[in-house]
C-alpha positions in Angstrom: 48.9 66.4 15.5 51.9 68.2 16.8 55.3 67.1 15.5 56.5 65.7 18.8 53.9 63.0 19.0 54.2 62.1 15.2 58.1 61.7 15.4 57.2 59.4 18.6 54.7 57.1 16.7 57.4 56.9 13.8 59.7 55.3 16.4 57.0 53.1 18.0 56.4 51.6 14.3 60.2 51.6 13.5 60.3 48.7 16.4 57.6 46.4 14.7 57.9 44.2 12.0 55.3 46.2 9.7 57.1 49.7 9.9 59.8 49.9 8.3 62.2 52.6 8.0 59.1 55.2 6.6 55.7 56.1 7.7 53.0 53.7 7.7 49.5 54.3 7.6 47.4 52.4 9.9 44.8 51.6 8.4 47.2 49.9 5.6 48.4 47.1 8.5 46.9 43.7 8.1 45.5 42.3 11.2 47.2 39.2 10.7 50.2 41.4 11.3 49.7 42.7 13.7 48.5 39.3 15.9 52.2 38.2 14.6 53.7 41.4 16.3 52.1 41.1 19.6 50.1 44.4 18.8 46.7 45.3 18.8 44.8 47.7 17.2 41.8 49.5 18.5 39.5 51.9 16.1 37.0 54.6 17.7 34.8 56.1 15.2 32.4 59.0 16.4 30.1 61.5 15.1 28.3 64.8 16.8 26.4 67.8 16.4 24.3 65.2 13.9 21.3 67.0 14.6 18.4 65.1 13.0 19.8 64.8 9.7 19.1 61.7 8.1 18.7 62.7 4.5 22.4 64.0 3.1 22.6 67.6 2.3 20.9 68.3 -1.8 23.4 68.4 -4.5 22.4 72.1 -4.7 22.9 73.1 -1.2 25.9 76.3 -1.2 27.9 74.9 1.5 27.6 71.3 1.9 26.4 69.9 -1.4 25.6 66.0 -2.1 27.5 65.4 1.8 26.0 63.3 4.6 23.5 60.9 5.1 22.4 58.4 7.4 22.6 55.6 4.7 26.2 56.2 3.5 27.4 56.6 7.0 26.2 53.2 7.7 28.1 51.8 4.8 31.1 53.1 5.7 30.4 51.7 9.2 30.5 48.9 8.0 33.2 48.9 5.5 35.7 49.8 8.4 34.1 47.1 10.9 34.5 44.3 8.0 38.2 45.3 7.9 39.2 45.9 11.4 38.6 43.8 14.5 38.5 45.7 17.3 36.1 48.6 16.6 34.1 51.2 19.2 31.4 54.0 17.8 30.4 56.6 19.7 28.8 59.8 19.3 28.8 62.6 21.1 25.2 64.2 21.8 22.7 66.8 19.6 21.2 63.8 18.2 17.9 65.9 18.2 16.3 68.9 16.3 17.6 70.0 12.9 15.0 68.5 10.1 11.4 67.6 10.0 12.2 64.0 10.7 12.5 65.1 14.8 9.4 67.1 14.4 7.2 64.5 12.8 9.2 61.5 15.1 10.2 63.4 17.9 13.8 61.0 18.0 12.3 57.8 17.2 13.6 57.8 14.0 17.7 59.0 14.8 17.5 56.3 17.4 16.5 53.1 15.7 19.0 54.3 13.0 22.0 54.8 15.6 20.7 51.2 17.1 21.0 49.7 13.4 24.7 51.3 12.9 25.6 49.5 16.3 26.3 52.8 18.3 28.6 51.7 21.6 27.0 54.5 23.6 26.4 58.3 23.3 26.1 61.4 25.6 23.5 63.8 26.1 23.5 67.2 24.2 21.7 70.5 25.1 19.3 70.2 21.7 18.7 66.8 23.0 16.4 68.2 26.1 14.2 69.6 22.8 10.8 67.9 23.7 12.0 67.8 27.3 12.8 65.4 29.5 9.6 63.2 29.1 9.9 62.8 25.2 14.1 62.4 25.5 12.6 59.3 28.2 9.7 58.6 25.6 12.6 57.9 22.8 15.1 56.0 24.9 13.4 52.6 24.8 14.3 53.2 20.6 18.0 53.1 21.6 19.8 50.1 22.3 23.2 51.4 23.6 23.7 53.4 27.0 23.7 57.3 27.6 27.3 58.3 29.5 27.3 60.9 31.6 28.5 61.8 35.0 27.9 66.1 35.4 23.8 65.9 35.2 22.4 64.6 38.3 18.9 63.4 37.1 18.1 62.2 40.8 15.1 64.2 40.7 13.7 63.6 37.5 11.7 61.2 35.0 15.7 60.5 33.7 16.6 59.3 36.8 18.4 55.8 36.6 18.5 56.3 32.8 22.4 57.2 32.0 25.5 55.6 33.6 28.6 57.8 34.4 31.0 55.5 32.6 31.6 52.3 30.9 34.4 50.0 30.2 34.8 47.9 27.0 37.1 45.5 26.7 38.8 45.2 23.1 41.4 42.4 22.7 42.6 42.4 25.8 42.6 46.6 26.2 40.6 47.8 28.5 38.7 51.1 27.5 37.1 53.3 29.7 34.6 55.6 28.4 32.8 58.7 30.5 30.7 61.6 29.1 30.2 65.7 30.3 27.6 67.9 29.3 27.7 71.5 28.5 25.8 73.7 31.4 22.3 73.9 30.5 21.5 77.6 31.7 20.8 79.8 29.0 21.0 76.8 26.3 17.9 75.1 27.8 14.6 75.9 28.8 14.3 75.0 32.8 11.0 73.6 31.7 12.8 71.6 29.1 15.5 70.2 31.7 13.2 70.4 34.9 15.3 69.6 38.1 18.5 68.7 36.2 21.0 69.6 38.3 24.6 70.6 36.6 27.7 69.5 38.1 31.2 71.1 36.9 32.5 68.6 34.2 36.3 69.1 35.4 35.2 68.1 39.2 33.0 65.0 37.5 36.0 64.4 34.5 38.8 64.4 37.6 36.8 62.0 39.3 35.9 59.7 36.8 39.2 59.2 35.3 40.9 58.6 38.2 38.4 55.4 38.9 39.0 54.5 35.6 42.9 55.1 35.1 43.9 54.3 38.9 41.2 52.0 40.3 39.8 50.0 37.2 43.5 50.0 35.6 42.2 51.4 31.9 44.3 51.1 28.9 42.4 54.0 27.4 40.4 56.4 28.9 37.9 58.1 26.4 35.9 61.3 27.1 33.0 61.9 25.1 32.5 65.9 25.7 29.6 67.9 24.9 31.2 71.4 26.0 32.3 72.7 23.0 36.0 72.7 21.7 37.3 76.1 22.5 36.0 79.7 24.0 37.6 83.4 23.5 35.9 83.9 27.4 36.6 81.2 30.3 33.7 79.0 29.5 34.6 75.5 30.5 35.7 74.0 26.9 36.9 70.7 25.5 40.6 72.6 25.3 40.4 73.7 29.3 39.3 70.3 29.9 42.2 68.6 28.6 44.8 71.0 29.9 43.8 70.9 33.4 42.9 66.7 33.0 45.6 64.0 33.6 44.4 60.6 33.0 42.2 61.4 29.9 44.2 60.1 26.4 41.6 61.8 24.1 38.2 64.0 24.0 35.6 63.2 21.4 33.9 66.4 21.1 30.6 68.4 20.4 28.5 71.4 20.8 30.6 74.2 18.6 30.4 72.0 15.2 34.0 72.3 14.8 35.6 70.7 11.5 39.0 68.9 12.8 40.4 67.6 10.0 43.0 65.2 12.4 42.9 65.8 16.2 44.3 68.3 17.9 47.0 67.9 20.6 47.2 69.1 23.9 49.1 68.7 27.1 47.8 67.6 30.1 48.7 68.9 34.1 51.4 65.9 34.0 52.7 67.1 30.7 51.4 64.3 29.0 49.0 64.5 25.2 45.6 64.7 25.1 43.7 64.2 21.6 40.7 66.9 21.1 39.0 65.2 18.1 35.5 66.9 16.7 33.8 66.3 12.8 31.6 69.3 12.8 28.2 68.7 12.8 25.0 67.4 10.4 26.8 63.8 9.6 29.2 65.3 7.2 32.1 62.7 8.3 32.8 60.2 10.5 36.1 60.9 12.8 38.7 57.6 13.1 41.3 57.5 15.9 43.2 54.2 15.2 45.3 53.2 18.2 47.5 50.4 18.1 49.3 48.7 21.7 51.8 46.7 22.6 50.1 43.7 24.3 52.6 43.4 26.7 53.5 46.8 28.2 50.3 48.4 26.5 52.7 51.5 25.3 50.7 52.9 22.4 50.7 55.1 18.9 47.8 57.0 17.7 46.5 58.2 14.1 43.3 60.2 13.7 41.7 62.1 11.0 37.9 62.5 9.6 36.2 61.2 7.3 34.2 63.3 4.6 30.9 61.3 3.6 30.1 62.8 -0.4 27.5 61.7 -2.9 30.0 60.7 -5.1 32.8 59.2 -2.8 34.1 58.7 0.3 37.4 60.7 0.4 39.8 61.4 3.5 
C-alpha cells in the first residue's frame, strides 16, 4: 500500500482509544473495543483463479509444495469468522477446470464446497463457460450464493435470470455494495461454449453500477469483484484501467492473470481518490483479507489488506 494511505490510517487509529501512539494491527483489536469506540470493523476474504483444486498441491510439487487445499481453507474460514463479527467472502470466478475433480463432476463438487465455506457470492470466469452454458446452468442449483455480474447480457440464453448485477449486504450498520465484470469472452471462449452471450464494456457497466450504488443506494463500501485480469503491457481493459478511470469503487478483488499480491495495491481514481487492487494468485494457495474498520457516525474509514498463504504445515502471513 502506498505510503500516503498508510500514514493516513496511522492517524485515523491515533484518534481511537485502541491506537496508541504506534501501529496497530487490525486484526489484534478486540471487538469489544471497538463497540466501546463507536467503530466497526468489516472483513472481506476472497479467493480466485481456484480452478478446480480441491486437493492441496503434493509435498513434492517444484513450485507450490504441501500449499492449498479445500479443507484447510475452510478452517481458516472459520478461524477468522469465530473471531470477527462482521465477515463477507467472495470469490472472484475460474471456479472450473484445473483437476480431474471438474472432469469426473463437471462443478458439482467446487460448488457444494464453496456453499459449505458460506461463499457471500462469486462472479463468473472465462474457464467457467468450460462445459458451456447448459452444464455452468446444470451446476448452479449446487451453489447457494448469487452469481454478480452486470457486463454479460444472458437475455438470450439458458443463463438468463440466473446472475444479478449487484448486491448490497448490510454489515453492522455499513452498507456494502458488491457488483462483478467479466473479462471479454472472444478468443478466451468457444462461441459454442458461451452461445449468445453478449459482452458489454465493464467500464460502461462498472460506471453505471457504482453510481446506483455510491449515489442512489448511499453505500458505505462499494466492492468490485473483477474477472479482467490485473494489468496489460497492450490497452486491454485491466483491473488497473478499471480503477483509474472509476470513481466510486473503494477496492477491486481480482482474477484472471493469477497475480500473487502479497497486500493490495493502490491506485488513484478520476477524483483523485484510492482504489485497492487486491488479487491471491490462483489454485487456492491463500486466502486475501481486507479488514476495514469505520467510524459509525461519519463512516470515515482505514483499510489493512494482505494474503494469506495456506501450507501443509502452517498458516503463515
Amino acid at each position: 500500500m502506498e505510503e500516503s494511505s498508510m500514514n493516513s490510517r496511522r492517524e485515523f487509529l491515533k484518534k481511537t482509544a485502541f491506537a496508541g501512539a504506534g501501529f496497530v494491527a487490525f486484526n489484534s483489536i478486540p471487538n469489544d473495543v471497538l463497540a466501546k469506540t463507536e467503530m466497526v470493523k468489516i472483513t472481506i476474504l476472497h479467493t480466485n483463479d481456484v480452478h478446480s483444486h480441491v486437493d492441496p498441491f503434493p509435498d513434492n510439487d517444484p513450485k507450490y509444495a504441501g500449499l492449498g487445499g479445500a479443507v484447510r481453507r475452510a478452517a481458516l474460514i472459520k478461524k477468522i469468522r469465530n473471531e470477527e463479527k462482521n465477515v463477507l467472502l467472495f470469490d472472484v470466478g475460474d471456479i472450473f477446470q484445473g483437476t480431474p475433480y471438474f472432469n469426473m463432476y463437471g462443478g458439482e463438487l467446487e460448488f457444494k464446497l464453496m456453499s459449505m465455506m458460506q461463499y457471500d457470492a462469486s462472479t463468473i470466469g472465462n474457464h467457467d463457460f468450460d462445459n458451456g452454458l447448459d452444464g455452468l446452468v446444470k451446476q448452479l442449483p449446487n451453489a447457494n450464493f448469487p452469481f454478480i455480474n452486470c457486463n454479460y447480457d444472458f437475455s438470450d440464453t439458458v443463463m438468463a435470470g440466473k446472475t444479478i448485477p449487484h448486491k448490497i449486504f448490510i454489515k453492522d450498520g455499513i452498507k456494502i455494495g458488491v457488483f462483478g465484470v467479466g473479462i471479454e469472452l472472444a478468443g478466451l471462449v468457444d462461441k459454442r461454449m458461451s452461445g449468445n452471450t453478449k459482452y458489454l464494456d465493464p467500464l460502461v457497466k462498472a460506471a453505471e453500477a457504482t453510481h446506483y450504488l455510491k449515489n442512489e443506494q448511499k453505500c458505505d463500501l462499494v466492492i468490485c469483484l473483477s474477472h479482467l485480469g490485473y494489468k496489460y503491457e497492450n490497452k486491454k481493459v485491466s483491473d488497473v484501467e478499471l480503477a483509474k478511470q472509476s470513481k466510486n469503487i473503494d477496492v477491486i478483488l481480482g482474477a484472471h492473470t493469477h497475480t500473487f499480491l502479497d497486500t493490495p495495491a493502490s491506485y488513484k481514481n478520476s477524483d483523485g481518490k484510492e482504489v485497492l487492487v487486491a488479487q491471491v494468485g490462483w489454485a487456492g494457495i491463500r486466502l486475501g483479507r481486507i479488514d476495514y474498520i469505520f467510524e459509525r457516525k461519519n463512516k470515515k474509514k482505514a483499510v489493512e489488506g494482505y494474503s494469506i498463504k495456506i501450507s501443509n504445515k502452517s498458516i503463515v502471513i
